[in-house]
Backbone as CSV, one residue per row, in Angstrom:
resi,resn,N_x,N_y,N_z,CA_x,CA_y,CA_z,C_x,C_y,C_z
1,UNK,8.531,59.592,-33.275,9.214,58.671,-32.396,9.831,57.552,-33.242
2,UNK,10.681,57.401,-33.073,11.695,56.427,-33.887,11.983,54.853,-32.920
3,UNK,12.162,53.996,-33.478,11.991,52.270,-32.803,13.415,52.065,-33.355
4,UNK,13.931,51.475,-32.415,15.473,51.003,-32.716,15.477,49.744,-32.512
5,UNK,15.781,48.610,-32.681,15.958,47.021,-32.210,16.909,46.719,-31.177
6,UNK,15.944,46.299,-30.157,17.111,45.717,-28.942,17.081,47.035,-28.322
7,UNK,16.909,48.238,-28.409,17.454,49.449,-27.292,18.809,49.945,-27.880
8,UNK,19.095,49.331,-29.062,20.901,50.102,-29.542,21.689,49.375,-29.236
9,UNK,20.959,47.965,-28.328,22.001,47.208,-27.773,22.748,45.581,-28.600
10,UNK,21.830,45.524,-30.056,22.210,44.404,-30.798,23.075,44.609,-31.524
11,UNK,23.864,43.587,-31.937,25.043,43.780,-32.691,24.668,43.611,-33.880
12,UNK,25.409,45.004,-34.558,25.374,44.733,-36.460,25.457,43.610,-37.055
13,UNK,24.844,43.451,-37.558,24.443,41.981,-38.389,24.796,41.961,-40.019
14,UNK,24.638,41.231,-40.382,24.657,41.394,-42.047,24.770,39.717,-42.656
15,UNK,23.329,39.361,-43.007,23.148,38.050,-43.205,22.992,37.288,-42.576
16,UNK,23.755,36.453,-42.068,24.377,35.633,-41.146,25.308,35.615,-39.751
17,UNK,26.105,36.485,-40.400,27.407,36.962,-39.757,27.495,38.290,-38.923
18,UNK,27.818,38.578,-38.024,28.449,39.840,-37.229,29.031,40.601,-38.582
19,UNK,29.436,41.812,-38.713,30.177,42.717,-39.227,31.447,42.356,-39.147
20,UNK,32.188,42.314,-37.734,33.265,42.202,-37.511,33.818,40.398,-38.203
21,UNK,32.856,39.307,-38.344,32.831,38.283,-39.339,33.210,38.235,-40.784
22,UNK,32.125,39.136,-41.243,32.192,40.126,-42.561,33.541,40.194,-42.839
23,UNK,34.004,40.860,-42.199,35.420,41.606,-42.567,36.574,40.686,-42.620
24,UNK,36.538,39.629,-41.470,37.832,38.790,-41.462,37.428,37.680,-43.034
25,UNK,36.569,37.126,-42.924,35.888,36.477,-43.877,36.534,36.863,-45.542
26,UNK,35.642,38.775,-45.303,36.287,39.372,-46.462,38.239,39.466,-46.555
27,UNK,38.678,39.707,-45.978,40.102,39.879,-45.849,40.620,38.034,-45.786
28,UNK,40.454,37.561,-45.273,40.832,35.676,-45.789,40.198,35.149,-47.329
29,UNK,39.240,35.940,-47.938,39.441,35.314,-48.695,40.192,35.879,-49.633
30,UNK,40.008,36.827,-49.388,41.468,37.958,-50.473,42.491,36.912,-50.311
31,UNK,42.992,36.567,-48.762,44.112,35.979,-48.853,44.629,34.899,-49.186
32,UNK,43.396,33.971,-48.929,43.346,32.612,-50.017,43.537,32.661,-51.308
33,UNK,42.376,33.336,-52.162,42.717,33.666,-53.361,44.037,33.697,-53.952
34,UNK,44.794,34.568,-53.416,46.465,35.254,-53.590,46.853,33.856,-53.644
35,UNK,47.006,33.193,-52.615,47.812,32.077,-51.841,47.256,30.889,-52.768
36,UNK,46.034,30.805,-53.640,45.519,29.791,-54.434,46.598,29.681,-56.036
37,UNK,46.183,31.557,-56.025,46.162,31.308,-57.837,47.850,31.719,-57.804
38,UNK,48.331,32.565,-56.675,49.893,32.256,-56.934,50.783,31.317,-56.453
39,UNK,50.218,30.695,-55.367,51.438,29.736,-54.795,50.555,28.110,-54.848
40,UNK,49.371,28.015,-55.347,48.911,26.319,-55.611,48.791,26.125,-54.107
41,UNK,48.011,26.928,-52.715,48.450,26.523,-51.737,46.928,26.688,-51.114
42,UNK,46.520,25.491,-50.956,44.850,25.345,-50.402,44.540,25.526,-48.816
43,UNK,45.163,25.424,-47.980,44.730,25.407,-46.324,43.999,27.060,-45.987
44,UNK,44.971,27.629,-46.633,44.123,28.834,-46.382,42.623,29.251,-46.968
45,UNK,42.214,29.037,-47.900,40.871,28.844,-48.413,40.007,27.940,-47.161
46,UNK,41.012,26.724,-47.114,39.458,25.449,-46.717,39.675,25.954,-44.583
47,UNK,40.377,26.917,-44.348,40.467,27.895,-42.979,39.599,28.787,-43.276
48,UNK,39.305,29.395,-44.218,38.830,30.178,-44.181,36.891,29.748,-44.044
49,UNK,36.750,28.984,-45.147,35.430,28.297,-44.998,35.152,27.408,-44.028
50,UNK,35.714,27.126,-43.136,35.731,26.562,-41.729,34.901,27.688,-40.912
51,UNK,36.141,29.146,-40.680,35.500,29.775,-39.829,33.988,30.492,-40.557
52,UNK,33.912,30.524,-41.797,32.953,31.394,-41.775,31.708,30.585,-41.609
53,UNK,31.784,28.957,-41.968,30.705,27.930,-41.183,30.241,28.194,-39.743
54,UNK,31.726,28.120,-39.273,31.590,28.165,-37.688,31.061,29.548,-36.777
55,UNK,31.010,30.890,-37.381,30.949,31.941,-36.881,29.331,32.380,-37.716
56,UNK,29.085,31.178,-38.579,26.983,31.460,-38.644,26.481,31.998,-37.397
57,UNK,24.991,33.123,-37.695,24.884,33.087,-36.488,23.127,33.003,-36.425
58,UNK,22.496,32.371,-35.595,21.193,31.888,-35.221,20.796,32.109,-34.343
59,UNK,19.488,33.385,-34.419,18.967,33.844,-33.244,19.828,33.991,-31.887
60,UNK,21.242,34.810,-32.237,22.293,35.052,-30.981,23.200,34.157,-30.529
61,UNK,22.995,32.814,-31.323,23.926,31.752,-30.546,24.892,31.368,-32.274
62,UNK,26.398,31.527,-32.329,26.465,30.523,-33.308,26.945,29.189,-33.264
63,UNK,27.542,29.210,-34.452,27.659,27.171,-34.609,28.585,26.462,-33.466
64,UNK,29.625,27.488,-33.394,31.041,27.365,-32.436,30.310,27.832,-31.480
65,UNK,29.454,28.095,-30.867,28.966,28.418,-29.135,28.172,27.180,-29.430
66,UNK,27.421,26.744,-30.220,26.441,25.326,-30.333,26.922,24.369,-29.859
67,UNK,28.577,23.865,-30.577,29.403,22.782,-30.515,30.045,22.750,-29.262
68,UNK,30.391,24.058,-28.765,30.947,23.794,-27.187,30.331,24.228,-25.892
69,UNK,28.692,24.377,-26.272,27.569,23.957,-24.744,27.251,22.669,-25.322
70,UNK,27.048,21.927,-26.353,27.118,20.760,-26.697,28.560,19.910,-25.769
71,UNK,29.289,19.845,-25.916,30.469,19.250,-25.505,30.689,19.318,-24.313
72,UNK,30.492,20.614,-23.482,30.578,20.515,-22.735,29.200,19.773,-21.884
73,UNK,27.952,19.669,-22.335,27.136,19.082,-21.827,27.548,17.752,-21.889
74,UNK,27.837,16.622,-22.739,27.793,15.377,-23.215,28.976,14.919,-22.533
75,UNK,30.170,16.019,-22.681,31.436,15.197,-22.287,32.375,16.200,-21.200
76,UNK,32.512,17.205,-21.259,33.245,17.900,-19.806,32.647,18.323,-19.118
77,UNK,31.393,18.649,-18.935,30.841,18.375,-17.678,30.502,17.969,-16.896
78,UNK,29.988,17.354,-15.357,29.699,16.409,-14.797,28.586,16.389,-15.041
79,UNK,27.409,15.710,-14.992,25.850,15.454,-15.042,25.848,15.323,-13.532
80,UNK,24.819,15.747,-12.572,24.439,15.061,-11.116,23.108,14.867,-11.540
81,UNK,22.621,13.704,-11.013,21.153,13.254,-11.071,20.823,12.700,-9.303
82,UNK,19.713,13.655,-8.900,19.538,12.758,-7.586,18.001,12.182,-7.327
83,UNK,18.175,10.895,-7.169,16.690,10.463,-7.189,16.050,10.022,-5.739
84,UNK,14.828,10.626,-5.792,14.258,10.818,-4.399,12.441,9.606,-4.682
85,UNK,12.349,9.999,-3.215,10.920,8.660,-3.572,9.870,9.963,-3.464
């Protein structure tokens, strides 16, 4: 009998990151690189280490789902509080 994690139902992982992370990650920095050492041209590098900060991932939630149930708790959502005796 063989044990699978989750039922087959978790997503490929690798480190930190989703797979599908992995890959854009891997393919931006190819493209930074290019865009560094031939054209002197930095946004694409410091984009690239943005998203791969932002797309960490921690026990199912990452940084960019953190920052906007954060935000939306603190500042676009309404709070109701009702106080009773």
């Amino acid at each position: 009998m063989y044990m699978y994690p989750d039922n087959l139902k978790a997503k490929a992982t690798l480190w930190l990151w989703e797979l599908k992370d992995i890959g854009v990650i891997g393919i931006g920095l190819l493209v930074s690189v290019f865009a560094l050492v031939q054209l002197g041209f930095m946004p694409p590098i410091v984009i690239t280490a943005v998203y791969a900060f932002l797309t960490i991932q921690f026990e199912g939630t990452s940084i960019l789902n953190f920052i906007q149930y954060a935000c939306a708790f603190f500042i676009l959502k309404q709070q109701v509080f009702e106080w009773r005796l």
